[in-house]
C-alpha positions as CSV (number, residue, x, y, z in Angstrom):
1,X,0.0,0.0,0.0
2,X,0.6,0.6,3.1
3,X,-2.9,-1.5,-0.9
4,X,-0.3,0.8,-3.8
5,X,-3.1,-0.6,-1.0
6,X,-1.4,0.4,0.9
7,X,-4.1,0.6,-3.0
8,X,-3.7,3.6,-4.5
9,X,-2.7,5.8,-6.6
10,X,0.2,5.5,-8.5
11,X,1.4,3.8,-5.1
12,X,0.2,4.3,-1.7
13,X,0.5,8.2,-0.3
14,X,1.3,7.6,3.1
15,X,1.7,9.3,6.5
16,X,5.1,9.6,8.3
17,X,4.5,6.4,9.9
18,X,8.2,5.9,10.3
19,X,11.1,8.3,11.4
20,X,14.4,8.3,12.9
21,X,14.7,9.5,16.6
22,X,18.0,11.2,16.2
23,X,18.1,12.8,19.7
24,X,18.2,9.8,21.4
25,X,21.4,8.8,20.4
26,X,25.1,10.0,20.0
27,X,25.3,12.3,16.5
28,X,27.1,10.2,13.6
29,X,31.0,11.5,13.1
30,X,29.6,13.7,9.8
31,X,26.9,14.8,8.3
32,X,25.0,12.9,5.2
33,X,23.9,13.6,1.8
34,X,20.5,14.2,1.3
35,X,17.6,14.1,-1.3
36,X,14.7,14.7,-0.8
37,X,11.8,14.2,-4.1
38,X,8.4,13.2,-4.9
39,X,7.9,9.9,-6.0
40,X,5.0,7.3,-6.2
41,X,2.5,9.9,-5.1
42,X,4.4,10.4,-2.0
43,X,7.5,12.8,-0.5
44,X,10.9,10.3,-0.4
45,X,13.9,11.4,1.6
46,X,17.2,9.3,0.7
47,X,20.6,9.9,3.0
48,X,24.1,8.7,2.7
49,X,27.6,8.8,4.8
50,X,30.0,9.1,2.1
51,X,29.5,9.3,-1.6
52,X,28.4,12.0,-3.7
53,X,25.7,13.8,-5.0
54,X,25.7,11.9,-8.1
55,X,24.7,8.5,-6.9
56,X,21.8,10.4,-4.9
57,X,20.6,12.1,-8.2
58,X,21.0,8.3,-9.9
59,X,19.0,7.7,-6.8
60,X,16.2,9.7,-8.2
61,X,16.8,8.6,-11.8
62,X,16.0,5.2,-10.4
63,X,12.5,6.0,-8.4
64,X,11.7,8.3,-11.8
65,X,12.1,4.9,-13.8
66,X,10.2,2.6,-11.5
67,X,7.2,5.1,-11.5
68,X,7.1,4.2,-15.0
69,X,6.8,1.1,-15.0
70,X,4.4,0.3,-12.1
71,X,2.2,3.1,-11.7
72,X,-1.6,2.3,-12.4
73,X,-1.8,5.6,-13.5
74,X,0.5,6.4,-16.0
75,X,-1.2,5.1,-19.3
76,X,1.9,3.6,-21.0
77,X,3.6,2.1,-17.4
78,X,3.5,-1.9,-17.5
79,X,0.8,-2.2,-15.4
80,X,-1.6,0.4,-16.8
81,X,-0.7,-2.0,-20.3
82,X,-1.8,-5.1,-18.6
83,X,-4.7,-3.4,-17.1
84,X,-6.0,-2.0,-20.5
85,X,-5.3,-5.2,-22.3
86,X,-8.2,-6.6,-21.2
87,X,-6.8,-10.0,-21.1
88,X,-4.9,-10.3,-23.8
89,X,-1.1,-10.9,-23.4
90,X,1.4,-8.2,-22.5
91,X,5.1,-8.1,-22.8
92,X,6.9,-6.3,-19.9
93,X,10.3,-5.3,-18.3
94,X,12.4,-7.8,-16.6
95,X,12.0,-6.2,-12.9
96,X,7.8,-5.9,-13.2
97,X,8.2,-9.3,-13.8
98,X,9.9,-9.9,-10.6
99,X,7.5,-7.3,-9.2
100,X,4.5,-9.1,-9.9
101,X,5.7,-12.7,-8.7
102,X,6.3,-11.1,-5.2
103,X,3.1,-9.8,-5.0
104,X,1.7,-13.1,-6.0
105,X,3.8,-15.1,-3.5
106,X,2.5,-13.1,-0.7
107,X,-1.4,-13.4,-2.4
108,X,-0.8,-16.6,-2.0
109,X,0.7,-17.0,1.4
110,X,-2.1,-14.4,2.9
111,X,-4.6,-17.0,1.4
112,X,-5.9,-14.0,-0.8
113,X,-6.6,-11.7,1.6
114,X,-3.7,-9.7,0.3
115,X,-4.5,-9.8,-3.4
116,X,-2.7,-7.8,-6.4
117,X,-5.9,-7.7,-8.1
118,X,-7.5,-5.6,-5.9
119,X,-7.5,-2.8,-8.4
120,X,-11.4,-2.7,-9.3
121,X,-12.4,-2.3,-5.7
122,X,-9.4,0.4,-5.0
123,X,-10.7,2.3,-7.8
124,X,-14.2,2.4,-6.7
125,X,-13.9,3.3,-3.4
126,X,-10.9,5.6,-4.2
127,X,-10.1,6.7,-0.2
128,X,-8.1,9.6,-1.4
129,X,-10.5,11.5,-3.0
130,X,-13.8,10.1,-1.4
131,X,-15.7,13.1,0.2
132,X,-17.6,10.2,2.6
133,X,-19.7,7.9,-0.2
134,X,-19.9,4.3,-0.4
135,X,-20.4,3.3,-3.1
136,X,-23.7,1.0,-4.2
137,X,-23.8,-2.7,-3.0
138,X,-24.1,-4.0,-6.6
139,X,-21.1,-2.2,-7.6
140,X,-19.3,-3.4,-4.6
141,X,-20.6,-7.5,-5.8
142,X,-18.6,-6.7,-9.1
143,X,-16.0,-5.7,-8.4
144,X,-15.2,-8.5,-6.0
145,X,-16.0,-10.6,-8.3
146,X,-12.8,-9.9,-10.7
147,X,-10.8,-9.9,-7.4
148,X,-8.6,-12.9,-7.5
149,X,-5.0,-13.3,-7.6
150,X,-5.3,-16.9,-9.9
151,X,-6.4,-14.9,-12.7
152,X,-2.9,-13.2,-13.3
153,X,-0.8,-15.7,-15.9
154,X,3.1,-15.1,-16.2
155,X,5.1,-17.1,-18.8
156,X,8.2,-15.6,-19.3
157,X,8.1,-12.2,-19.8
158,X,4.4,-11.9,-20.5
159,X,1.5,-11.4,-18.5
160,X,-1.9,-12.1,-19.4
161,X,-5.0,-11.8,-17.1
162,X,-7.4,-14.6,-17.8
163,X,-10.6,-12.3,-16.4
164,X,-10.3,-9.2,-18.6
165,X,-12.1,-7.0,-15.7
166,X,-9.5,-7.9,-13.4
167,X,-6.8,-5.4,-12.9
168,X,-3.3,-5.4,-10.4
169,X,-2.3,-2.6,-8.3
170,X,0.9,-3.0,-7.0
171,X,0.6,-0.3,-4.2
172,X,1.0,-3.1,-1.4
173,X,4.4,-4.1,-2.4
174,X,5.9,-1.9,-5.1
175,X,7.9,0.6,-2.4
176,X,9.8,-1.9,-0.6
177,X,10.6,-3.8,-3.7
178,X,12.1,-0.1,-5.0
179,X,13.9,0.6,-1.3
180,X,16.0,-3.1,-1.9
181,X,16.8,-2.1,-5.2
182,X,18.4,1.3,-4.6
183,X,19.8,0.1,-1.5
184,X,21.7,-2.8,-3.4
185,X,22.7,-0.1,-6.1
186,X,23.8,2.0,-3.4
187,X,25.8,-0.8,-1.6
188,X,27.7,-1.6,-5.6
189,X,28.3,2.4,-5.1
190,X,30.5,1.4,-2.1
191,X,28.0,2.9,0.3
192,X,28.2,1.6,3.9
193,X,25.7,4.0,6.1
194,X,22.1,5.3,4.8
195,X,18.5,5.5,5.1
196,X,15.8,5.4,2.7
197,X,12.3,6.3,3.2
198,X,10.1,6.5,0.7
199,X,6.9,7.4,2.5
200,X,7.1,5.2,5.2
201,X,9.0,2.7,4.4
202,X,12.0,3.1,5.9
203,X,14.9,0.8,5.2
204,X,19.1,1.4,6.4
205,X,22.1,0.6,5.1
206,X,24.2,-0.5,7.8
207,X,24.7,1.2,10.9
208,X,24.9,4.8,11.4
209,X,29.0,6.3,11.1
210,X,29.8,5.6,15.2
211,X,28.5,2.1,15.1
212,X,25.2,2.6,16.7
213,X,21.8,1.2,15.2
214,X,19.6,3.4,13.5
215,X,16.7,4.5,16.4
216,X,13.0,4.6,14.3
217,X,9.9,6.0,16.1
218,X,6.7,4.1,14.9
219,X,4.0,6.8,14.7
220,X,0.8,6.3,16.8
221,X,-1.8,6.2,14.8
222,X,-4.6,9.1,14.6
223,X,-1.2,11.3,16.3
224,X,0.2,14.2,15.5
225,X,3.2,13.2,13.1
226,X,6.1,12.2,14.7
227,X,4.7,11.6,18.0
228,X,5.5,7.9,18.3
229,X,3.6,4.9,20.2
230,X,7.0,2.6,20.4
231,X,10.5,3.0,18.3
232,X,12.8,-0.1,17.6
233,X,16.2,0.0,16.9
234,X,17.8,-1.3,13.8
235,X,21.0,-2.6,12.1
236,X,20.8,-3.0,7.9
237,X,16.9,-3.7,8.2
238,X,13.9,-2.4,7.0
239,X,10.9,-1.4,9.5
240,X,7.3,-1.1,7.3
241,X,3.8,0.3,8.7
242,X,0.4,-0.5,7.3
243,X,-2.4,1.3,9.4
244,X,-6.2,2.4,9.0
245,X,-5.0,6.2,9.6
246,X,-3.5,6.6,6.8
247,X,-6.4,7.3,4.8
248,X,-9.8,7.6,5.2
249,X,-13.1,9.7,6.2
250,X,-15.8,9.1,8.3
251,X,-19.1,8.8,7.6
252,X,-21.8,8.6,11.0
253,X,-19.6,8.0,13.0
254,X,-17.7,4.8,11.1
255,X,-14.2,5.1,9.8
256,X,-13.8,3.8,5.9
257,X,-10.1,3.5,5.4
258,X,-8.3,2.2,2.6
259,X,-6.9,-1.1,3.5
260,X,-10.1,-2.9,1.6
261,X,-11.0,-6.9,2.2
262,X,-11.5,-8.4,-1.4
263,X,-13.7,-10.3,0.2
264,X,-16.7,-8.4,1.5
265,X,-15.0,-5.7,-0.6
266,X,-15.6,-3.2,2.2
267,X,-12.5,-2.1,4.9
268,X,-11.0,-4.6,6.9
269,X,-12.6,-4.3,10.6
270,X,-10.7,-6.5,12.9
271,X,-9.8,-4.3,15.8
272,X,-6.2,-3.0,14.6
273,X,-4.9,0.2,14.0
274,X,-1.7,-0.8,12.6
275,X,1.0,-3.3,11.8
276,X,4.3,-2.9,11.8
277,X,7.0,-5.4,9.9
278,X,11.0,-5.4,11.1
279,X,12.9,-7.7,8.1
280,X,15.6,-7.6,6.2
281,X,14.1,-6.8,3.0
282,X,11.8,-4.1,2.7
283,X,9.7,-5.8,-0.2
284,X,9.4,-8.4,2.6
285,X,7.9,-5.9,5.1
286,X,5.4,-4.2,2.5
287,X,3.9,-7.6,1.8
288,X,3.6,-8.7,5.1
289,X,2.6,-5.5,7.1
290,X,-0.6,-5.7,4.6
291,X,-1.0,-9.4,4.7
292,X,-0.9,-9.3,8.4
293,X,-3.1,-6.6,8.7
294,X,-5.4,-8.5,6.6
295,X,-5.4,-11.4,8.4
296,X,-5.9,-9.6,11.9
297,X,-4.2,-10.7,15.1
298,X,-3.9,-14.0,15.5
299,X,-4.0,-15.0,12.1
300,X,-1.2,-12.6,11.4
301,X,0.6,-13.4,14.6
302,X,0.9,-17.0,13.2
303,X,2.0,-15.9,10.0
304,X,4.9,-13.6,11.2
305,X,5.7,-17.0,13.9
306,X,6.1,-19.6,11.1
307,X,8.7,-16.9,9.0
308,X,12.4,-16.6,9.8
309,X,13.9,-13.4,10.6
310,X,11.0,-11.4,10.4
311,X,9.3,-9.4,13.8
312,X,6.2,-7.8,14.1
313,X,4.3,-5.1,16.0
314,X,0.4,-5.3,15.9
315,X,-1.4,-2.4,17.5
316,X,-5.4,-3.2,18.6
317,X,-8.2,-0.5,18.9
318,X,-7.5,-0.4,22.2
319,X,-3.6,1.1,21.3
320,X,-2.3,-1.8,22.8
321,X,1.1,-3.3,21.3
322,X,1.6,-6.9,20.7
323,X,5.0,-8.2,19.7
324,X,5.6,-10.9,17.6
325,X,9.0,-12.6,16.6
């Protein structure tokens, strides 16, 4: 999202769910490089120790080029092809390939309730710019219908949907799949300490310069930004929030938030505000904080129990915190 779900728009405009706590520990031995731009419908901030301005600016080439070929909005990105081919085949880049097998991997271990087809209800609902309408039952019973994950073919570089109303939205996976990628190009560039956040989701290179981990404040939801409910401390990891707060509006007194089941095609209402994901690989975390959100507490909590290396922080409606290794 966090459905592109995290659903949206070209990919999922989040709140500062994530941010580094800087006060709370010694200040590195110099001062990074910084870029700041606006990418996947959201503002990106990307820091280095060492290097130069021109592997941040490549930095930025990099996002530019993935926003073209997985935005659902762009008309001539990947997706937006396979979307308007309306089943027939479609021929696309190497890396959407690899894209899209992620996002079906974790479809399939969430048991569909993570689904990268959840494009038609996304679009119907569309959280961002609803003024507080939902939308007509019928409509709703359609657009579930071309909800499944199954439906999306890939043979080789060629993807064919097999229901030509279904559509993907990579929103719940496409940012921490980018974050790996110009972290590992950053690493080739010889860089040893960074941070990338791009809206969210936060994922560092290394330690910071003195050898200390990188201190992240995980925002409470509903807050004011940067007011955390917990922070965790990490070394070379990625840390990814999915949460209800993110956006919505209320309507008689009922929150309708974005994070939609493809189910009842409606919002998710389990009782959680938020889950957050500590991995290694941030396309890892994006997955999972959705698919665990989906799949409410204990569900979730099983989930995150039967993966190595990955933790987990689910916070209830009651804001309390349950951790999960």
């Amino acid at each position: 999202m966090k459905r592109f779900t995290k659903h949206m728009l070209p990919f999922l405009v989040s709140a500062a769910m994530l941010f580094s706590l800087t006060g709370c520990t010694t200040p590195p031995a110099s001062e990074p490089l910084e870029t700041v731009g606006v990418y996947f419908d959201t503002i990106i901030s990307i820091k280095i120790w060492g290097g130069s301005q021109d592997i941040l600016d490549h930095c930025k080439e990099m996002c530019s080029d993935y926003e073209q070929l997985f935005s659902r909005t762009i008309d001539t990105s990947d997706i937006s092809r396979i979307n308007a081919a309306h089943g027939q085949p479609v021929e696309v880049d190497d890396e959407t390939i690899e894209l899209i097998e992620k996002g079906l991997y974790y479809s399939q271990l969430s048991g569909g309730r993570f689904d990268i087809t959840i494009a038609p209800l996304s679009e119907l609902w569309d959280i961002k710019n609803n003024p507080g309408s939902i939308p007509d039952e019928a409509a709703i019973e359609e657009a579930v219908s071309h909800i499944d994950y199954r439906n999306v073919l890939v043979e080789g570089n060629t993807v064919t949907l097999k229901d030509p109303k279904a559509a993907i939205d990579l929103g719940g996976i496409a940012k921490g799949f980018i974050a790996d990628k110009l972290k590992a190009w950053l690493k080739s560039e010889g860089i040893e300490h960074g941070q990338i956040d791009l809206g969210g989701n936060l994922l560092t290179i290394g330690s910071k310069t003195d050898g200390s981990d990188f201190h992240i404040g995980i925002q409470k939801p509903f807050a004011e930004t940067n007011e955390a409910i917990t922070t965790v401390d990490i070394h070379d990891q990625s840390v990814v929030s999915s949460g209800i707060y993110e956006r919505y509006f209320k309507k008689d007194g009922k929150i309708y938030h974005h994070l939609l089941d493809p189910e009842t095609g409606y919002p998710f209402d389990n009782h959680l505000l938020q889950v957050t994901i500590i991995s290694d690989q941030s396309v890892d975390g994006d997955g999972l904080s959705t698919a665990c959100f989906a799949l409410g507490l204990e569900q979730g909590s099983q989930l995150v129990e039967s993966l190595d290396g990955i933790r987990a922080i689910f916070v209830t409606d009651d804001y309390s915190l349950h951790y999960v290794n």
